[in-house]
LUMFIMAR-176222 format. One record per atom (N, C-alpha, C): residue in one letter; x, y, z. Coordinates in steps of 0.2 Angstrom, whole numbers, plus 5000, padded with zeros to 4 digits. Layout:
aXYZ ...
This chain:
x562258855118 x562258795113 x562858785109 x563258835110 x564058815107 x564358765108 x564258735116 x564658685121 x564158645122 x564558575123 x564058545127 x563758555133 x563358525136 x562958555140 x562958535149 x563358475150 x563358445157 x563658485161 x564158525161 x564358565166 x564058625167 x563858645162 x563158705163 x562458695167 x562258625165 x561658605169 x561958585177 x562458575179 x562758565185 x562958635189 x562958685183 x563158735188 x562658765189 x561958765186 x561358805186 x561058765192 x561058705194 x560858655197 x561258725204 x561858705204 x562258745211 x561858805211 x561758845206 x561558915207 x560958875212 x560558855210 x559658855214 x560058825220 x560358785222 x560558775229 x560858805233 x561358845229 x561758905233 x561758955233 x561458985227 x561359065226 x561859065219 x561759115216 x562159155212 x562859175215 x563259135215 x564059165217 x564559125214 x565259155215 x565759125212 x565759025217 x565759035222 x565858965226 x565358905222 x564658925220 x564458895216 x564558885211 x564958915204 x565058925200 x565758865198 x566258875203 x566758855203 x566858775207 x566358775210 x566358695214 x566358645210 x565958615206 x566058575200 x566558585198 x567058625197 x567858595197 x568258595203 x568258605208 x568558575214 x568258515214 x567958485215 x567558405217 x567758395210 x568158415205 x568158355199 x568958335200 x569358425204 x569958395206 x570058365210 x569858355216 x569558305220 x569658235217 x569158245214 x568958145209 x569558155203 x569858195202 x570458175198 x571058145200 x571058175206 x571658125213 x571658075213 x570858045218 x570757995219 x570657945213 x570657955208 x570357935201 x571357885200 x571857975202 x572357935201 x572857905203 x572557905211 x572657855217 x572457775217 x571857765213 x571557725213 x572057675205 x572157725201 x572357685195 x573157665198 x573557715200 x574157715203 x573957615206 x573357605211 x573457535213 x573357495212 x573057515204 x572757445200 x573257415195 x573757465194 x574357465189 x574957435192 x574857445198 x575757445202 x575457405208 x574957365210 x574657345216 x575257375222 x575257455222 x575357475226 x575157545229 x575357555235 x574657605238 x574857675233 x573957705233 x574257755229 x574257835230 x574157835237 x573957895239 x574457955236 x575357935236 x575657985232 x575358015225 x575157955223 x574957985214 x574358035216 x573858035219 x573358065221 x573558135223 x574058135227 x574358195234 x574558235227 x575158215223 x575558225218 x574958255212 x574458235211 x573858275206 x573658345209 x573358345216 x573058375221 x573658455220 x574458415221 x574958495221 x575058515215 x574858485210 x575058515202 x574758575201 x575258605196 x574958675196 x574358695192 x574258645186 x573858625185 x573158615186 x573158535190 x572458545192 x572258605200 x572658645202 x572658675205 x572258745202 x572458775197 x572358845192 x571658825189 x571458765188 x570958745185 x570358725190 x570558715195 x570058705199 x569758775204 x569858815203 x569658895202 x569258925198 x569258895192 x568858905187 x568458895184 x567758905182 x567158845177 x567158845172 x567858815169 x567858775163 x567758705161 x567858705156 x567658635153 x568058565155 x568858595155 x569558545154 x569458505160 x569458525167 x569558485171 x568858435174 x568258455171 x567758385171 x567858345168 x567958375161 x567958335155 x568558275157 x569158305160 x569758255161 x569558195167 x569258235174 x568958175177 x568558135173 x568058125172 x567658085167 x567958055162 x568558075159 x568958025153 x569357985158 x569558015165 x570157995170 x569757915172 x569157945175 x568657875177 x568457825172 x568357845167 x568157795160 x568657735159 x569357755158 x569957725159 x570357685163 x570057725170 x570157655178 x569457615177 x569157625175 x568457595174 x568557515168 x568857565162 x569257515159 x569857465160 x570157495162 x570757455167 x570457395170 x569957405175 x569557345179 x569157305174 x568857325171 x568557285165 x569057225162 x569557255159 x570157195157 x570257135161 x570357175168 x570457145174 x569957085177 x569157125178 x568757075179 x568157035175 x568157065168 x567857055163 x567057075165 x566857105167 x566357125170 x565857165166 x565357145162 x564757195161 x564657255162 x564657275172 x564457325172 x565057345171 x565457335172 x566057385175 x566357435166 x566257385163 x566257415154 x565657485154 x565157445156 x564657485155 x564657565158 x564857535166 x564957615170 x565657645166 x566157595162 x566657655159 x566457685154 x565857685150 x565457695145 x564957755148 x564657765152 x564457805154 x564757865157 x565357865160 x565657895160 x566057945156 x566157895150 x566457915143 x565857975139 x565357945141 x564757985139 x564758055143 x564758055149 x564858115152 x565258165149 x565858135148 x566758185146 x566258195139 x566258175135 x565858175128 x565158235130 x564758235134 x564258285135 x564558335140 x565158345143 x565658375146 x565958445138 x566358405135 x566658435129 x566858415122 x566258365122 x566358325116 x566758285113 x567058295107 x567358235104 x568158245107 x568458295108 x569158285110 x568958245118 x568458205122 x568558165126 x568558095124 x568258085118 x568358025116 x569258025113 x569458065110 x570258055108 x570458045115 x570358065120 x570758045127 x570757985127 x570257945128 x570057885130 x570157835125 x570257865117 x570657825112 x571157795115 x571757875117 x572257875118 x572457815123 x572157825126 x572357755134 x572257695132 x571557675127 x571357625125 x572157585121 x572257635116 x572757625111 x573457595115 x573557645121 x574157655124 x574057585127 x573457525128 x573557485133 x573757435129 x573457445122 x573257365115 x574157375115 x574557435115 x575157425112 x575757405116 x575457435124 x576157395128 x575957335132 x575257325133 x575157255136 x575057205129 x574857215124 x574757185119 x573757145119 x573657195122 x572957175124 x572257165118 x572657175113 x571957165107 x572057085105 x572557045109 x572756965108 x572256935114 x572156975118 x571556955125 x570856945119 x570656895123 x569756875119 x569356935122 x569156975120 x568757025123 x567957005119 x567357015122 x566556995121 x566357045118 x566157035110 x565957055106 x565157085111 x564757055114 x564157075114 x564357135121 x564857125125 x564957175131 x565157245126 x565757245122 x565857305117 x565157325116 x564657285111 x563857325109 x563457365112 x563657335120 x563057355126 x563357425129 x564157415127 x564357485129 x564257545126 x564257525119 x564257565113 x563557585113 x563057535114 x562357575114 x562357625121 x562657605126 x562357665131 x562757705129 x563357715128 x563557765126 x563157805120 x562957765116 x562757805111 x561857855115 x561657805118 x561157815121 x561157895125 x561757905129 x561657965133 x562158015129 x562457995125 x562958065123 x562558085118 x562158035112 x562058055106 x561158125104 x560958085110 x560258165110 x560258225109 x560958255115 x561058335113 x561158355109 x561658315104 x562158355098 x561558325093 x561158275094 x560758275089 x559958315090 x559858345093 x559358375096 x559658475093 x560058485095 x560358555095 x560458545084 x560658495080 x560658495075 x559958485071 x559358465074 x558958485071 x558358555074 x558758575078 x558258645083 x558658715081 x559258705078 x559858745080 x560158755072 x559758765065 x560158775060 x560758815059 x560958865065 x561658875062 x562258855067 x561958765068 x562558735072 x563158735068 x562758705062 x563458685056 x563958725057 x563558815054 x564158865054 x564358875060 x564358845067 x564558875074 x565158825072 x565158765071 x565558725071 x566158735065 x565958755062 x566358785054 x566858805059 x566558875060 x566958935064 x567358905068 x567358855075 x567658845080 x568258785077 x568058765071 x568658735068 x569058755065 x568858825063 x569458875058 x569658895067 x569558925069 x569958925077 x570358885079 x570358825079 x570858775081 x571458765074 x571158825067 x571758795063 x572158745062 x571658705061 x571858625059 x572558635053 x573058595053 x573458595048 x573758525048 x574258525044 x574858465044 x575258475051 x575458405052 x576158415056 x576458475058 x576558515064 x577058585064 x577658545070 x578058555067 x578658535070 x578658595077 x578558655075 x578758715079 x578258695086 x577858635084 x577658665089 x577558595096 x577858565094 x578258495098 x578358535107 x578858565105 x579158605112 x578558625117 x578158665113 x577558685116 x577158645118 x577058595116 x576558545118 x576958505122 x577558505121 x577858455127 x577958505135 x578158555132 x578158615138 x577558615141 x576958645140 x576258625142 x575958575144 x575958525143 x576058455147 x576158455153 x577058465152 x577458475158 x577258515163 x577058585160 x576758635164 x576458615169 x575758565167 x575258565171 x575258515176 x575958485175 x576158445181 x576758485187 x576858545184 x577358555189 x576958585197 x577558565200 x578258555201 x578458495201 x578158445198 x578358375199 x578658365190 x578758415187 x578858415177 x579558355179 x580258395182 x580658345183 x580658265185 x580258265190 x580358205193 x579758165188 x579358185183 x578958145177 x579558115171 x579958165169 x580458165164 x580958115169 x581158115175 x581558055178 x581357995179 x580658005179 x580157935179 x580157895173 x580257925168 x580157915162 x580657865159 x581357905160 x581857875159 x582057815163 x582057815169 x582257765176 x581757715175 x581257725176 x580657675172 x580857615166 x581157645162 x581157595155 x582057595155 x582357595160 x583157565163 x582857515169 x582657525173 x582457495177 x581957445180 x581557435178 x580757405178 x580857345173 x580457295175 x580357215171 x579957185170 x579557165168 x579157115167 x578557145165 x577857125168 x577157175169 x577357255172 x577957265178 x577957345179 x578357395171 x578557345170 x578857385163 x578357385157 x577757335158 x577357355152 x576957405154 x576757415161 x575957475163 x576657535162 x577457525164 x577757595164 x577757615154 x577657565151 x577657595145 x576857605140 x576357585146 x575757595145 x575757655147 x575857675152 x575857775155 x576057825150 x576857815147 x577057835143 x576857835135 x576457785134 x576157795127 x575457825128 x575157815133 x574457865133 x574757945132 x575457945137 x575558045139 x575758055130 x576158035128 x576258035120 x575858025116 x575357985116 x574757965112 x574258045112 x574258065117 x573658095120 x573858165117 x574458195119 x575058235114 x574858245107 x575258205105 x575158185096 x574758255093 x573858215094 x573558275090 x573658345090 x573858355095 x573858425098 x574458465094 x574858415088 x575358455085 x574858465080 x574358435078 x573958475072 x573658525071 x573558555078 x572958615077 x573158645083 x572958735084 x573058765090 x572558745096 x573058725102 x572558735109 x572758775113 x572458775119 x572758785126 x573158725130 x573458775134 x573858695137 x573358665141 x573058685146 x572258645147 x571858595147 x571758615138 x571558555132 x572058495137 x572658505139 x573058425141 x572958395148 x572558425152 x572358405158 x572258335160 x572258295156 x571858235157 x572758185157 x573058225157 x573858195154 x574058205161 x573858225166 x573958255171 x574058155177 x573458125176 x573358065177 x574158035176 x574158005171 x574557975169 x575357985171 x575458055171 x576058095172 x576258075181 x575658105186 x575558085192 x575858015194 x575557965190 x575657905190 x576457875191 x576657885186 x577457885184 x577857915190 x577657955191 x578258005195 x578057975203 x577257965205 x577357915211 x577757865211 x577857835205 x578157765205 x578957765205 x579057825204 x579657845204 x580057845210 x579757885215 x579657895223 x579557825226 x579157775222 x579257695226 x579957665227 x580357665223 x580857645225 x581657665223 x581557755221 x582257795223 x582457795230 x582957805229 x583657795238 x583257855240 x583557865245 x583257945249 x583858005247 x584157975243 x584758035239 x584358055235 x584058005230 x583458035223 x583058065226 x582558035233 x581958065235 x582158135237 x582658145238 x582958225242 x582958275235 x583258235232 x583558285226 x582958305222 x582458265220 x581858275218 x581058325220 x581158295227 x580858335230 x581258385231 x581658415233 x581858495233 x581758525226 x581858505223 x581758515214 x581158535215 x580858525213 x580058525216 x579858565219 x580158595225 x579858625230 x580158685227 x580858675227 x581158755225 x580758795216 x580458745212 x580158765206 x579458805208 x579058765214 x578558805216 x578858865220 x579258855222 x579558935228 x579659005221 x579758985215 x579659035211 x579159075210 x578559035209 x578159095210 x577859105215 x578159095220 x577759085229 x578059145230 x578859155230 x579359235234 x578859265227 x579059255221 x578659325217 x578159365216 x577459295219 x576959325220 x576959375228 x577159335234 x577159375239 x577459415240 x578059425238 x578459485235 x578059535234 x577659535230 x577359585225 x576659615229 x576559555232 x576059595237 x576059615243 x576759595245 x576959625253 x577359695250 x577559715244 x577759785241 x577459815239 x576759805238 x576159845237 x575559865241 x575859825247 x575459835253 x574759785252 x574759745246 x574059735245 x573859675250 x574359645252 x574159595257 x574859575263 x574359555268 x575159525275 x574959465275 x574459435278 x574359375280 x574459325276 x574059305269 x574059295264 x574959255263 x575159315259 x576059295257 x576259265264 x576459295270 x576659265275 x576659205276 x575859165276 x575759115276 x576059075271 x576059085266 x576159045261 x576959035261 x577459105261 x577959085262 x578359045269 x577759035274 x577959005280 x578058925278 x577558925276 x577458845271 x577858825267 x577858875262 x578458865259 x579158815259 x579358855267 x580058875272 x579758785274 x579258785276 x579158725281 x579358655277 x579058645270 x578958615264 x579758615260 x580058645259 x580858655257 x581358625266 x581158605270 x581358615276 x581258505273 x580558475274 x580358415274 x580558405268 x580658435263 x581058395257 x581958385256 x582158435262 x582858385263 x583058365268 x582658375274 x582758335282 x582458275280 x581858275278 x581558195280 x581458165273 x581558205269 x581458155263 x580658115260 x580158155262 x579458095262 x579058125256 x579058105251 x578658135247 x577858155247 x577658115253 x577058135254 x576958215256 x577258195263 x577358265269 x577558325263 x577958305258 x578258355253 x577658375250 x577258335246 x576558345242 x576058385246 x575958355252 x575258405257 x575758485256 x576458475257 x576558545256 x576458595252 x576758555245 x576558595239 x576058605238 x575358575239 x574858585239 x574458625243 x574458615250 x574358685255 x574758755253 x575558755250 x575658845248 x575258835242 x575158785236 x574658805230 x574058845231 x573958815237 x573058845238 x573058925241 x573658945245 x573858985248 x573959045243 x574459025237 x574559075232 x573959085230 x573559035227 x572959055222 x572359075224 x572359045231 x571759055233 x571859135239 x572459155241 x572559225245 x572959255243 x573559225237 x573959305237 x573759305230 x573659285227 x573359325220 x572659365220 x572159335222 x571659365223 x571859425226 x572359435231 x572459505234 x572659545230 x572859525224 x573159575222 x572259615218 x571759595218 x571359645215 x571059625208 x571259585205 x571159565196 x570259545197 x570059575194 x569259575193 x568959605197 x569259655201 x568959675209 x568259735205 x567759725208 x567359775206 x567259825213 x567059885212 x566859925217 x566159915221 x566159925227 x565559935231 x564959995227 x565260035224 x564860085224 x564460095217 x564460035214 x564060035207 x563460055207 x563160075201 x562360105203 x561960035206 x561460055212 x560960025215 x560659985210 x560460005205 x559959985202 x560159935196 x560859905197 x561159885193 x560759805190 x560759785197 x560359705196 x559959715193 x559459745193 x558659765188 x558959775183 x559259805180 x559259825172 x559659785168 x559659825162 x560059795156 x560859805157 x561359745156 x561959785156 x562259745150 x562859775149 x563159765143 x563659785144 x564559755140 x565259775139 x565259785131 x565659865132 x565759885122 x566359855120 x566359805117 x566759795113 x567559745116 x567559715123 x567659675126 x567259665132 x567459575135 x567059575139 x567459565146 x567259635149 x567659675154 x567159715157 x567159715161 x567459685168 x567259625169 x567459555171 x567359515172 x567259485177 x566759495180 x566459475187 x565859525188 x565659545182 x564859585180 x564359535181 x564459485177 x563859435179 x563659385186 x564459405188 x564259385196 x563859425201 x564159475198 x563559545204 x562859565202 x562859555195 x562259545192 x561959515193 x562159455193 x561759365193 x561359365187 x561559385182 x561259365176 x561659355170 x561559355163 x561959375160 x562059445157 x562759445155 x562859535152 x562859525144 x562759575140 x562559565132 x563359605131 x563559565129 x564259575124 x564059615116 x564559675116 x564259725112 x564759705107 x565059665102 x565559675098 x565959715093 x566359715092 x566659765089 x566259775079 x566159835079 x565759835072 x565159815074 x564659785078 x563859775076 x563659835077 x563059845076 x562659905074 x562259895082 x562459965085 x562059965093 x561359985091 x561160005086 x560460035086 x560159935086 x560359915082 x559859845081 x560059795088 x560659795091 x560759765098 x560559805103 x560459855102 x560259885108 x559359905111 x559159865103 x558559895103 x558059865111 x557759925114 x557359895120 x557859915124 x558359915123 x558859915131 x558959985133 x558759975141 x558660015147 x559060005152 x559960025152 x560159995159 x560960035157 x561459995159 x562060035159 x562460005154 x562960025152 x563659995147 x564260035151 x564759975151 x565359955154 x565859965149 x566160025148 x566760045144 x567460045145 x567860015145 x568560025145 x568860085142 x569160105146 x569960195144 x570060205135 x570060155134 x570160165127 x569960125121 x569260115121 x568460105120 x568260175119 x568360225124 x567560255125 x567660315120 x568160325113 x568060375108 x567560335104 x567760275103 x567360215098 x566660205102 x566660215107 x565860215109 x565260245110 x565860335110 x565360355108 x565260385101 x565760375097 x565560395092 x564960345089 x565060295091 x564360225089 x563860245091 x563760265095 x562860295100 x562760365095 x563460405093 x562960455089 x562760425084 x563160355080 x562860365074 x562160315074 x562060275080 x561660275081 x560960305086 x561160375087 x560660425087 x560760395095 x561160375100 x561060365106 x561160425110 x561160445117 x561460475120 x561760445127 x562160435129 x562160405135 x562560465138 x562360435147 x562460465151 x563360445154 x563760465155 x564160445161 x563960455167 x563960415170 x563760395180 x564260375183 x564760355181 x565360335186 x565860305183 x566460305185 x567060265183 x567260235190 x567760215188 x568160145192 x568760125188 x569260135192 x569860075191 x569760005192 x570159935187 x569859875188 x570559845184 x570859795188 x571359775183 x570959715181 x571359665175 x570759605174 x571559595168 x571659525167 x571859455165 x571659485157 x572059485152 x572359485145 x572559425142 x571859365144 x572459275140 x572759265143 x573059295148 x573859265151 x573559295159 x573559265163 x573659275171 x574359355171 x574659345170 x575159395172 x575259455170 x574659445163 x574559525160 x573859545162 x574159585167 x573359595173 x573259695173 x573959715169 x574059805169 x573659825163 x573659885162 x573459925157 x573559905151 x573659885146 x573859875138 x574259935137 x575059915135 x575360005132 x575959995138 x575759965144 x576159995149 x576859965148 x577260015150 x578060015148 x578459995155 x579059985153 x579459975159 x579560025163 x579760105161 x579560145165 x579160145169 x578460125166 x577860125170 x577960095177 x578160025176 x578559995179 x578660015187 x579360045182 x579660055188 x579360095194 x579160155191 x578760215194 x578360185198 x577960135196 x577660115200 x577760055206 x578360055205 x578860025212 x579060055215 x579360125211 x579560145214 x579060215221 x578260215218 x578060235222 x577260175225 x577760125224 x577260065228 x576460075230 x576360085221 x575660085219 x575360065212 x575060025213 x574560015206 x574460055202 x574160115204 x573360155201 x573560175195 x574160195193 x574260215185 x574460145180 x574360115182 x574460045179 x573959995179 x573260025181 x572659985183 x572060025177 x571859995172 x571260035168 x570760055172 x570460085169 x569960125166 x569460125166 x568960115168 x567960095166 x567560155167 x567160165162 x566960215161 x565860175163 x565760165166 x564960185168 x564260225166 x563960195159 x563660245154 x562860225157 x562660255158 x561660245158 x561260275150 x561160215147 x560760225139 x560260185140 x559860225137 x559160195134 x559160185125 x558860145125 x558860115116 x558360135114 x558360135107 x557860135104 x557160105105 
């Protein structure tokens, strides 16, 4: 009840269709990165009446929408939905059309019942960004089409949050909480960089050829293509802005992704084949960074052949088409076939959430729980339920009350856990342990907490994980 609730109804929907697994879990963001392409392939032709399929291809290979669509979070529905709301608008300007207002109000409603109010600032953004470089608040716009939009939208976003606040009295304080979490403040200058880097992030390896667009664009371009190239550019800035007031994730800026694609297509329209080389190699060779270092790292630890090979084949083949032929497309299908290559084979190979074959039988049936993180993560996929999160400080006699099944302890947890079971009069059993690396906020802190360079080394040097991988300790407790 923290979150809005569309993407969750969409994914319990896949669970009854497909079963309980990650594929279903994770599909609602593939098909959103999917329709985020085409969302901005399709704006790409309504902006520049011309074809858009780079802008599309160029979203598709971001590292960005790539990292996110492996995952079921909120950010990359939430951005198709504000991505459609705003081509939806766009056409509207275009043909003046009822529905077409109305279907981008729906959609608007979606991103909004996706992750709330920061979908509406998206869609400000774009609004704001159109009034300021097309000068479109001087167009006659139909007072009665705006009312009809705003009722439905009010219609389909406004029940949930109104419903959870009169069912749910301690929405308020949930909300208090998640806003002292985003530490709202004044202006932080510190933190421009970051949010400009983040941005950029989620577009590479095309970050360069966005910032050459940018500037080429507003030296170059005239008349109508010089107001949409300064409409692109006040949405990616507009859309920014907030994000100096308060702590995010770069994530939170996916929906910038659109916009950014856009530009750097237009870029590629009509640079010489000197530009198209130089930027595309840029490009290729930014993604080869973490291509050699992932594969590297697996074909040194033995943990994968085919995987890395492949990816660095493409790679080779992709760095090969972006200085012989020049085609930015052929270059995009590349970057995005190794994207998929990296995250979808040689990362997984390395093992990050791997659980064991040999967990107790009886696991699915009972009670399970994580003390004091929630670790191991990929519990609730082999359970196919949810796991009860033991927090740091709660009283296990009153959380645990009733519970008959197993707790999942980390290497340096389990002094703290048991001393909590004695004081609250438990006894639990140990039934197995397991090594299990797992993700720290950051993808690339996937070791042990503590571990040193030494550690390191030694462990290149004798091209092996296992001392640099935690710890799970396997407890069978009955509760009070």
């Amino acid at each position: 009840m923290q979150k809005p609730p569309l993407l969750y109804w969409l994914i319990c929907a896949s669970y009854e269709l497909l079963g309980t697994n990650l594929v279903a879990a994770r599909i609602w963001s593939v098909l959103c990165g999917v329709g985020l392409a085409l969302i901005a392939a399709r704006l790409h032709r309504e902006l520049w009446r011309r074809d858009g399929t780079l802008a599309g291809l160029i979203v598709l290979s971001s590292v960005g929408v790539a990292i996110e669509s492996r995952r079921a979070m909120l950010d990359l529905p939430m951005g198709c939905f504000v991505a459609l709301a705003v081509l939806l608008g766009v056409r509207w300007r275009a043909n003046g059309r009822t529905t077409t207002l109305v279907f981008a109000a729906t959609a608007l409603a979606a991103a909004a019942l996706t992750k709330g109010p920061v979908a509406i600032l998206f869609a400000g953004t774009a609004a704001l960004a159109g009034m300021f470089a097309r000068r479109e608040a001087r167009r006659p716009v139909r007072g009665a089409q705006l009312a009809i939009a705003a009722l439905v939208f009010l219609a389909l976003a406004s029940p949930w949050p109104i419903a959870m606040w009169l069912q749910w009295p301690q929405l308020g304080d949930v909300i208090a909480e998640q806003s002292e979490a985003r530490q709202f403040t004044w202006f932080r200058i510190e933190a421009i960089g970051p949010v400009i880097g983040g941005g950029l992030a989620l577009i590479a390896p095309w970050s360069i050829a966005v910032v050459a667009a940018v500037v080429a664009g507003a030296r170059r371009l005239a008349g109508d293509e010089r107001r949409e190239h300064r409409r692109l550019v006040l949405w990616v800035l507009l859309s920014a802005a907030p994000f100096l007031f308060f702590a995010a994730f770069e994530r939170y800026l996916i929906p910038m992704v659109v916009p950014m694609a856009t530009l750097a297509a237009r870029l590629f329209d009509d640079a010489s084949a000197r530009a198209r080389r130089t930027h595309l190699t840029i490009a290729t060779a930014l993604l080869a960074v973490p291509v050699l270092a992932g594969s590297a790292f697996t074909l040194w630890f033995g943990l994968a052949v085919v995987a890395p090979v492949a990816a660095l084949v493409v790679l080779a083949w992709t760095l090969r088409a972006a200085w012989r032929s020049a085609s930015p497309r052929r270059v995009a299908l590349g970057c995005a076939a190794t994207l998929t290559l990296l995250l979808g084979g040689v990362y997984p190979a390395i093992g990050i959430n791997r659980l064991p074959d040999d967990l107790p039988a009886d696991l699915a049936s009972r009670d399970v729980a994580t003390f004091q993180i929630s670790q191991p993560g990929m519990l609730s996929m082999r359970t196919r339920k949810s796991v009860l999160a033991l927090p740091e400080g709660c009283d296990l006699r009153t959380k645990l009350a009733g519970f008959d099944g197993y707790v999942f302890v980390l290497e340096d947890r389990a002094a703290r856990f048991a001393a909590a079971c004695e004081s609250a009069g438990f006894r639990p059993e140990a039934v197995g342990s397991f090594r299990s690396l797992f993700s720290r906020k950051a993808w690339l802190r996937f070791v042990r907490e503590g571990t040193t360079r030494d550690d390191w080394r030694a462990a290149f040097t004798e091209r092996s994980l296992a001392a640099l991988t935690p710890e799970f300790t396997v407890y069978r407790l009955r509760g009070g």
